[in-house]
C-alpha positions in Angstrom: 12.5 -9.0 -15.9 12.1 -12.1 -13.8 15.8 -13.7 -14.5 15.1 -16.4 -11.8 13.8 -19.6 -12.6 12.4 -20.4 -9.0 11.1 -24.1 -8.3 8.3 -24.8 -10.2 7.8 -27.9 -7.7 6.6 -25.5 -5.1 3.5 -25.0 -7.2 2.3 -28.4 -6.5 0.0 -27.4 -3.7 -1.7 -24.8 -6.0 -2.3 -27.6 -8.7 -3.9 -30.1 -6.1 -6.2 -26.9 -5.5 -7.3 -26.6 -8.7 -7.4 -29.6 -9.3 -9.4 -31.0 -6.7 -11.9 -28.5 -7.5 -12.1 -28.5 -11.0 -11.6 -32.3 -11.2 -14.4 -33.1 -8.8 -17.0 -30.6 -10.5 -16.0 -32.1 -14.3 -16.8 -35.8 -12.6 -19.8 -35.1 -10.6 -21.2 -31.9 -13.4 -21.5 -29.6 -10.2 -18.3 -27.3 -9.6 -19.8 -26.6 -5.8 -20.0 -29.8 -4.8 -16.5 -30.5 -3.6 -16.2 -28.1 -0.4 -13.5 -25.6 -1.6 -12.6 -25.5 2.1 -11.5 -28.9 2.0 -10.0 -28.4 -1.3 -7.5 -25.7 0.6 -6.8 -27.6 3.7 -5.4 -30.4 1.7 -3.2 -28.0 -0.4 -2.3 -27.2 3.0 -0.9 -30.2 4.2 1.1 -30.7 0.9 2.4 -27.5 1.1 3.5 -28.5 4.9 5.0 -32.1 3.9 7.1 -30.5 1.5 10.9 -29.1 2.1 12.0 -31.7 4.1 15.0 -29.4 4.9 12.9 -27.2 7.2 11.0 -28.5 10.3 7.3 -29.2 10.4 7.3 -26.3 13.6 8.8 -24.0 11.4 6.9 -24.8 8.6 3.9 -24.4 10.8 5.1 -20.7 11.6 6.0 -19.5 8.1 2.2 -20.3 7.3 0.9 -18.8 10.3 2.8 -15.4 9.2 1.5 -15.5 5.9 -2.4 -16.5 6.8 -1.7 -13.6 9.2 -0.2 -10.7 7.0 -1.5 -7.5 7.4 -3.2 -7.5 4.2 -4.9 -10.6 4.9 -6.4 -9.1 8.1 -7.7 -5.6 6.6 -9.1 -7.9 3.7 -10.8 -10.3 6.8 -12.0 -7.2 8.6 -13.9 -5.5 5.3 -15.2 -8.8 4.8 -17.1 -9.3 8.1 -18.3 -5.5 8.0 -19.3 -5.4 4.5 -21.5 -9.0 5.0 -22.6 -7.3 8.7 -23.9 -4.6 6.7 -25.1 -6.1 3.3 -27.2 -8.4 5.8 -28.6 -5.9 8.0 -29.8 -3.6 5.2 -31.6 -6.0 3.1 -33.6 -7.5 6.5 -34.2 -3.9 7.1 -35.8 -4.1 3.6 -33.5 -1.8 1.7 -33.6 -4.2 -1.3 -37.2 -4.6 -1.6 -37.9 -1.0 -1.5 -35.3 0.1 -4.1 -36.9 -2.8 -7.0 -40.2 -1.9 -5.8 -39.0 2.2 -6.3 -37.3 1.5 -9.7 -40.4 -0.9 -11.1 -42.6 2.3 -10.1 -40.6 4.4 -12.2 -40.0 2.3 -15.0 -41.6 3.1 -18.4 -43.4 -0.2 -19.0 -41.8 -0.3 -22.3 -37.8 -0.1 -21.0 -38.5 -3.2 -18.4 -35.6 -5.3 -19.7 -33.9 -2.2 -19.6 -35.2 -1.1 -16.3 -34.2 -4.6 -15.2 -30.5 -4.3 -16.0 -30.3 -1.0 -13.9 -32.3 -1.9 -11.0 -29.8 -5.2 -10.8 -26.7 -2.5 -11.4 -27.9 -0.5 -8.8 -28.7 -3.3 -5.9 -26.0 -5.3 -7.0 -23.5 -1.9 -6.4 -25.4 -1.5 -2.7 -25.4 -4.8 -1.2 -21.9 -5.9 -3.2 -22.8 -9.4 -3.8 -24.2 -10.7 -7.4 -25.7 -13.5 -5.8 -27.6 -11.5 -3.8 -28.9 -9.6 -6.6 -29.9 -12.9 -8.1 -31.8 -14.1 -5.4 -33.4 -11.0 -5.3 -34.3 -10.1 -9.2 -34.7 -13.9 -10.9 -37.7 -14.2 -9.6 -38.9 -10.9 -11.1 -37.1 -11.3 -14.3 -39.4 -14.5 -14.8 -42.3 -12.7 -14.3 -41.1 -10.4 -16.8 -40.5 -12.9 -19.2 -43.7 -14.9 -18.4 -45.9 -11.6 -18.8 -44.1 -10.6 -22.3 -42.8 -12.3 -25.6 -39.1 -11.7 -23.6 -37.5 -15.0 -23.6 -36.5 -16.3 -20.8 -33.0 -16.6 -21.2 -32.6 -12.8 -22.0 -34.3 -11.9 -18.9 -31.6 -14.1 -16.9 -28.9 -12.9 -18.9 -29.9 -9.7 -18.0 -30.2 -10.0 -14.5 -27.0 -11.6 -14.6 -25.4 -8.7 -16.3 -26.5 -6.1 -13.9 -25.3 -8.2 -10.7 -22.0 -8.5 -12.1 -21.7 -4.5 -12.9 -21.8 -4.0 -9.3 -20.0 -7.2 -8.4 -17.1 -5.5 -10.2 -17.1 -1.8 -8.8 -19.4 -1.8 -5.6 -17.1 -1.0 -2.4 -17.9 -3.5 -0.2 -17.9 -6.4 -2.9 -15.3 -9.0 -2.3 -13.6 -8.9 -5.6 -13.0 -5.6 -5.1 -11.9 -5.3 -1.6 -9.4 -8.6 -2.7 -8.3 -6.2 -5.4 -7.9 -3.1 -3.7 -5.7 -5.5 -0.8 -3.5 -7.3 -3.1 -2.9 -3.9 -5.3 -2.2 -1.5 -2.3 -4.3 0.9 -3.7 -7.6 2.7 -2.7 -11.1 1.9 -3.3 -12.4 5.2 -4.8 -9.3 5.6 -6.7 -9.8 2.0 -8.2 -13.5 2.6 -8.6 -12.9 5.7 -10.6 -10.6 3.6 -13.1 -12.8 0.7 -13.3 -16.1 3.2 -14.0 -14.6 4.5 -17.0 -13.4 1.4 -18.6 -17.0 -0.7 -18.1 -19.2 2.3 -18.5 -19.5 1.9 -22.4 -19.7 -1.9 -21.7 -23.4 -0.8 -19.6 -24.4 1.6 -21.9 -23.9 -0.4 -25.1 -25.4 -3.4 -23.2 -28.8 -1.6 -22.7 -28.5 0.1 -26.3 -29.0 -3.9 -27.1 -31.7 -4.5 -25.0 -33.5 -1.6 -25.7 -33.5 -2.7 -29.5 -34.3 -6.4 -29.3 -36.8 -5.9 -26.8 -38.3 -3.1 -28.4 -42.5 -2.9 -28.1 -42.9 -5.4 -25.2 -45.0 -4.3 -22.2 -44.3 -5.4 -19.3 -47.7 -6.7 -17.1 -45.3 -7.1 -13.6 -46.7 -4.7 -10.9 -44.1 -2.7 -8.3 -45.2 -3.4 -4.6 -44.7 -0.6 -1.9 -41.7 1.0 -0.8 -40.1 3.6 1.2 -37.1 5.5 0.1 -35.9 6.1 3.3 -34.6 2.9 3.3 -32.8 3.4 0.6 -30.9 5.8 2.6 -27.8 3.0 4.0 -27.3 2.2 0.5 -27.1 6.0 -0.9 -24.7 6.7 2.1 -22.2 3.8 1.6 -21.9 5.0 -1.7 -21.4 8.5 -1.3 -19.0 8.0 1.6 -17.3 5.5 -0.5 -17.1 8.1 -3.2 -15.8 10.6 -1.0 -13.0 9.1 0.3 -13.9 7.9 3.8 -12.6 5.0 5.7 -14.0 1.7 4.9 -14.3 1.0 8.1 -16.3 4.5 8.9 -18.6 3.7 6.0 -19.3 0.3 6.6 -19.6 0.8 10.3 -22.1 4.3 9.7 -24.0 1.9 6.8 -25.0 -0.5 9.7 -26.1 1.5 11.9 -28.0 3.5 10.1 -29.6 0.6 8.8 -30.2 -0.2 12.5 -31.8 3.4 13.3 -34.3 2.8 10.6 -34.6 -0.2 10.9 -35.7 0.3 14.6 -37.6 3.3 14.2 -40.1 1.5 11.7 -40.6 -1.8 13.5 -38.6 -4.0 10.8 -36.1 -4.7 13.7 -36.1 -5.2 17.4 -33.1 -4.7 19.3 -32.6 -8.4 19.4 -33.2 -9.1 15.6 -31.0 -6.2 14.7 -27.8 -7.9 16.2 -29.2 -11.5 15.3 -28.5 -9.6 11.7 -25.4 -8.4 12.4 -24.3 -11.5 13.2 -25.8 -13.6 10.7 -24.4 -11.2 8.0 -21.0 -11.9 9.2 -21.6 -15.6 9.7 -22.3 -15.4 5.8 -18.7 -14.1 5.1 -17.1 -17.4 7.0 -16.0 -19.2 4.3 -14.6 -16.6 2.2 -12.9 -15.4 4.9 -11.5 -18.8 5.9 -10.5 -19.1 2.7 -8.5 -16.2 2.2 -6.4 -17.2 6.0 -5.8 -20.5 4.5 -5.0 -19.3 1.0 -2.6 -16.9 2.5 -0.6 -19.2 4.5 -0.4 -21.3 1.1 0.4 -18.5 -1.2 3.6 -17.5 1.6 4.9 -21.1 2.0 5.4 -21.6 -2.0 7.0 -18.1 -2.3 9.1 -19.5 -0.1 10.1 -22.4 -1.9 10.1 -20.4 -5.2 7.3 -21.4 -6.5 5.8 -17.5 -7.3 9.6 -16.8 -8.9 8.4 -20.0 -11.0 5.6 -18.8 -11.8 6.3 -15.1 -12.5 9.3 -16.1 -14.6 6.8 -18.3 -16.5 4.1 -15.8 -17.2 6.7 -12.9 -17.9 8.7 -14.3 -20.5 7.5 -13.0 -23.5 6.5 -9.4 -22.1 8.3 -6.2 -23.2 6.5 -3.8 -21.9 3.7 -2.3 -19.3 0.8 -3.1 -21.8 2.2 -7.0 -21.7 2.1 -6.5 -18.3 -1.6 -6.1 -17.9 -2.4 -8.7 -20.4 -0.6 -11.2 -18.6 -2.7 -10.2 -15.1 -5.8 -10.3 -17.3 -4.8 -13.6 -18.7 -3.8 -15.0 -14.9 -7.0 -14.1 -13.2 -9.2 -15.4 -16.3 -7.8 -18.9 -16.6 -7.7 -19.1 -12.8 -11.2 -17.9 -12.3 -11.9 -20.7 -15.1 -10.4 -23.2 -13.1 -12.3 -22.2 -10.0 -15.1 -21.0 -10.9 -15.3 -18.3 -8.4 -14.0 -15.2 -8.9 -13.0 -13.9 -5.5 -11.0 -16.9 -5.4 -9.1 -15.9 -8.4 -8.5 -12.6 -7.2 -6.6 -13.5 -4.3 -4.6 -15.8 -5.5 -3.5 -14.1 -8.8 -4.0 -10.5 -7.2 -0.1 -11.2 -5.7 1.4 -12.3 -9.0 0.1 -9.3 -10.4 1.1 -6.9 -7.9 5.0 -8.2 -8.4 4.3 -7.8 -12.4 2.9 -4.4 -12.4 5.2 -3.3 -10.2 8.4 -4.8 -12.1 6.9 -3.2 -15.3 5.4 0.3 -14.5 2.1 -0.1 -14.5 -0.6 1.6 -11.9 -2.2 -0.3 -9.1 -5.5 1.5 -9.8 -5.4 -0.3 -13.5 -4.0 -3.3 -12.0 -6.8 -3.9 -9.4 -9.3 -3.0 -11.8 -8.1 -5.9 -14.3 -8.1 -8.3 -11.6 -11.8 -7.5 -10.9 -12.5 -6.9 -14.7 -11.4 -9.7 -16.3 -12.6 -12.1 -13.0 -16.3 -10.5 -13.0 -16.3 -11.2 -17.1 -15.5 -14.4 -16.7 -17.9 -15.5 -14.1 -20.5 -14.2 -15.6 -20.0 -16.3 -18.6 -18.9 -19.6 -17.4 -22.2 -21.7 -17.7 -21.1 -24.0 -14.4 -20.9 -20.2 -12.3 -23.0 -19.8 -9.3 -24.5 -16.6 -11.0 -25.5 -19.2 -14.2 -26.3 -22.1 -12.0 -28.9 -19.7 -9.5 -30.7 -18.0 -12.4 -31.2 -21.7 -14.3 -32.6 -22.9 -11.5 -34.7 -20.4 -10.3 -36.4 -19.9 -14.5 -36.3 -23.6 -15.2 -33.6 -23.5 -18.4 -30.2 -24.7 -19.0 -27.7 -22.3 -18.6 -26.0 -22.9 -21.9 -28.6 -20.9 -22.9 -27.9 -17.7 -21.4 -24.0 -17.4 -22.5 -25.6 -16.0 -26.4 -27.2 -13.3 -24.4 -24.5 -12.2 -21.8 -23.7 -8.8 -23.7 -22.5 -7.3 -20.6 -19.8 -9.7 -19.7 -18.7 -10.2 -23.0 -18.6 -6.1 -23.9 -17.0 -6.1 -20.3 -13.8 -8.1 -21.3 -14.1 -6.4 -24.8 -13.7 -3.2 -22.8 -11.2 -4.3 -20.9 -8.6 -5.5 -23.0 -9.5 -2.0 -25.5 -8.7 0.0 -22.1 -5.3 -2.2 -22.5 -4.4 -1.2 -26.0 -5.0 2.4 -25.7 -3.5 2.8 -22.2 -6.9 4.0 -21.2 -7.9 6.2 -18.7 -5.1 8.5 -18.8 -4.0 9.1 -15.5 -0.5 10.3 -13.3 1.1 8.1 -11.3 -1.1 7.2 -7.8 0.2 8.9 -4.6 1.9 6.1 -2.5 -0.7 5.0 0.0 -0.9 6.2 3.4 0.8 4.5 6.3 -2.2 3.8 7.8 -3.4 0.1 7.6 -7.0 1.0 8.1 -7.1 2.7 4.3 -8.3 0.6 1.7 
């Protein structure tokens, strides 16, 4: 449906990108040691130096428009609340008390179980894998060390569970980068994306259950207090129900704050101190997504994204082609950088021009993206998620890619939900007007 060619030269700046960043970690064996920051700014400046036919000033403002697009900013402004609040709720203790709730719980029996669901669960409250890791490796270690679990299921495992809520939580990157680039809302997206992984989760701990079978777990659940729990609960449900992002995120820190205040975790001092620091954590993705946005709108320009989409829509005929290609797009970039927000964002655009040309629904078009992005990442061995957990249990993380059932039945899921046009759904309701929806 793409009949234009474009200039495939205009992609140049999106090759040095990749390249930079993928060249630097196959040389130096770490993927995060080349800044990615750096990596953008110097696709940047090639982007700028090239049409010589246009002035550097007016270059200049062409990326300024796109680094500023309204998208860009509602993505910017969940980013900052979502870290303001994933921040203040674990200082608060919100994630200690809900492992130390589920471990009480837990049938000894069902712990490699019980760890995939408490990392689900956290993972889907604070909306960062990584934070799950930080948070669970050190427990799944203790499981492994205290039964005849090896050590590379137990990783695996914790790995899986932080990517189930990577994927759907509401204030995880990927999917508010999803929901942006799709125009679409999160509930509706969330709902779409539940239904296609939740055999992925359930087969997953079918597994687990039957390869682990007869170990007892010896790892003891320390205190907790559900009312801390409560921020997490709420940001859920008010997700669920259909509330502003920004009402959710905004009531999710300060209830955090209340209770927080109330039971001597915070002083009023610390409490902001956490605010802040939360959002200081969400600097470079948020960086990143200005810079990457003034990139992305200076190669449409040039054709480069009519390049591009003429290139990856060649060969399809229909909506189901469609949604192969956007899988295919956002796996082989999140390959290349190893990061799946990244990948989001930039193939989130592509997509949205693809589904768009061939019928198919932003809710199953943002759920792809984050799908397909979230499986990969949790199998690529050089991941952060891979590189954490190896660290933290002393293995290689080679190891852990035979045991990453949820990632694999993820993608498995995925591209079954593909075939079979699964979920059936009508057509989404065109989004409201107002900007502050996501």
């Amino acid at each position: 449906m793409f009949n234009e060619k474009g200039n495939l030269l205009a992609l140049l700046p999106l090759v040095i990108f990749v390249a930079l960043f993928l060249g630097a970690g196959i040389i130096s064996g770490d993927f995060y040691a080349f800044p990615v920051l750096v990596s953008i700014i110097i696709a940047a400046v090639a982007a700028l130096l090239m049409n010589r036919k246009e002035s550097l000033n007016a270059k200049v403002e062409r990326f300024a428009k796109g680094a500023g697009h309204p998208d860009i900013m509602i993505m910017v402004f969940i980013f900052l609340l979502a870290g303001a609040f994933s921040g203040v709720a674990e200082k608060m203790g919100a994630v200690d008390s809900t492992v130390n709730l589920a471990l009480s719980v837990l049938p000894e029996n069902l712990i490699i179980v019980g760890l995939f669901i408490i990392a689900a669960f956290v993972s889907l409250s604070m909306g960062t894998s990584m934070g799950t890791i930080a948070a669970l490796a050190p427990i799944g270690v203790g499981i492994s060390n205290g039964t005849d679990i090896s050590m590379p299921i137990a990783m695996a495992t914790v790995i899986g569970g932080a990517m189930f809520g990577d994927n759907l939580s509401f204030i995880s990157d990927t999917t508010i980068a999803a929901v942006r680039t799709q125009k679409t809302e999160m509930k509706d997206k969330f709902k779409v994306n539940f239904f296609i992984v939740l055999p992925a989760a359930i087969l997953t701990m079918v597994i687990l259950f039957f390869i682990t079978a007869g170990n007892q777990s010896a790892v003891e659940a320390g205190t907790y207090d559900w009312v801390k729990i409560l921020p997490y609960l709420g940001v859920i449900i008010g997700a669920l129900a259909g509330l502003n992002v920004f009402v959710v995120l905004f009531g999710g820190i300060v209830l955090s704050g209340i209770i927080g205040l109330a039971d001597g975790s915070f002083t009023l001092s610390s409490y902001f101190g956490s605010v802040a620091d939360g959002m200081t954590g969400m600097a470079e993705i948020v960086i990143l997504s200005v810079l990457i946005g003034g990139v992305v709108e200076l190669i449409r320009y040039n054709g480069g994204i009519q390049a591009l989409l003429y290139l990856a829509t060649r060969k399809i005929r229909s909506p189901k082609g469609a949604q192969l290609a956007t899988a295919g797009l956002v796996s082989s970039t999140n390959l290349c950088t190893a990061n799946n927000t990244i990948s989001i964002i930039i193939a989130g655009p592509l997509a949205k021009e693809i589904g768009d040309n061939y019928g198919v629904d932003a809710r199953k078009s943002a759920s792809i993206l984050d799908i397909f992005s979230c499986s990969v990442q949790g199998l690529i061995p050089y991941g952060a998620q891979a590189l954490l957990v190896a660290e933290t249990a002393g293995i290689s993380p080679l190891s852990i890619i035979p045991y990453a059932f949820y990632p694999i039945l993820t993608a498995v899921c995925g591209l079954a939900a593909i075939r079979f046009a699964l979920p059936k759904f009508t057509r989404a309701k065109a989004p409201k007007a107002s900007t502050a929806r996501s």
